[in-house]
C-alpha positions, 0 to 999 in steps of 0.5 A: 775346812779342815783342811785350812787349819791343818794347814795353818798348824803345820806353817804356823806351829813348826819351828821359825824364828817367831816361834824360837825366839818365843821358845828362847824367851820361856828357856830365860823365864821371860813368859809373862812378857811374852803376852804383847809379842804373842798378840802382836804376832797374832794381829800381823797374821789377822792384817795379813789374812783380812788383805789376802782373803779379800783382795787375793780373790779379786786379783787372782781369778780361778785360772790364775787360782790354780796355777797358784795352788799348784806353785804354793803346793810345790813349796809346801812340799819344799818346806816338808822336805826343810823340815826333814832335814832341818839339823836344830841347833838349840845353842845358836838360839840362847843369846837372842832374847836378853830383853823382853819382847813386845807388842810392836817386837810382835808386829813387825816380826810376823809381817816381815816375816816370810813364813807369815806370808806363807801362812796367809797367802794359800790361805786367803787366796786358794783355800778361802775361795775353794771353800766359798768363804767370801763376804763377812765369812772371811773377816770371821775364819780371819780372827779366827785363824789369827787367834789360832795363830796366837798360841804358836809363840805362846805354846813354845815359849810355854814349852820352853820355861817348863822343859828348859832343863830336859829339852832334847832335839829329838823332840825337833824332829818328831815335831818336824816330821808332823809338820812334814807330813801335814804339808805335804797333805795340804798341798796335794789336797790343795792341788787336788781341789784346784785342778780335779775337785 
């Protein structure tokens, strides 16, 4: 089960464009405003979870399971080696958010957001059933994981107002580097479970 959260910290916490224009926000002095986007972003991840968690066991039976696990685990390792190489560029970032951004901003955001599909659907579909989370169970590791979810954006724009003055982008890179290597841990862990566990 350690193995969910690792997973949805490495998706949900690396740099994206929620978490960026959440970071933005805090560089402008916006977080308290931030509160409603946060728990939009928050619900559309719990929506996500809740139809995934228990529709994807009933369309994808164990086959078609592994045959996923392997697909999601070779993005994930795609999305480590983005990571790597991933060139941030604060700049392009500081004109984003001039008004604040809200609940429905939140929302619409995460669910047409890809990297939100990428964080629920191994998770809801792969990693629920592998870890026999069914029933009720995954209603429960839904709000749980949603509310996990919730300190992603809440964390950069935080980050943001308290280091707007000494951000550098080395801080990206050994924060790309984590996410990097905690992707590529999930996946072959979620292969492994998939085809020899």
């Amino acid at each position: 089960m350690l193995e969910i959260f690792a997973y949805a910290f490495s998706i949900m916490y690396s740099p994206g464009p929620v978490n960026l224009l959440a970071f933005n926000a805090g560089l402008q002095g916006q977080i308290r405003s931030m509160i409603g986007f946060c728990a939009g972003v928050s619900t559309a991840l719990l929506i996500m979870f809740v139809i995934f968690g228990y529709g994807g066991a009933w369309l994808l039976d164990p086959v078609a399971q592994r045959y996923l696990a392997l697909l999601g685990g070779a993005y994930m390792i795609y999305l480590a080696a983005k990571l790597l190489r991933a060139n941030v560029n604060l700049a392009n970032h500081q004109d984003v958010a001039k008004k604040p951004l809200s609940y429905i901003d939140g929302l619409w955001m995460q669910l047409l957001n890809p990297k939100g599909l990428m964080a629920t659907l191994p998770i809801g579909t792969v990693q629920f059933p592998a870890e026999g989370i069914t029933g009720i169970h995954i209603m429960i590791w839904s709000v749980l994981l949603a509310l996990f979810a919730l300190g992603a954006p809440g964390g950069y724009s935080v980050l943001g107002a308290q280091v707007h003055r000494y951000i550098r982008p080395v801080f990206f890179r050994y924060l790309n580097l984590l996410m990097a290597v905690l992707l590529c841990y999930v996946a072959v862990k979620m292969i492994y479970q998939q085809w020899w566990g």
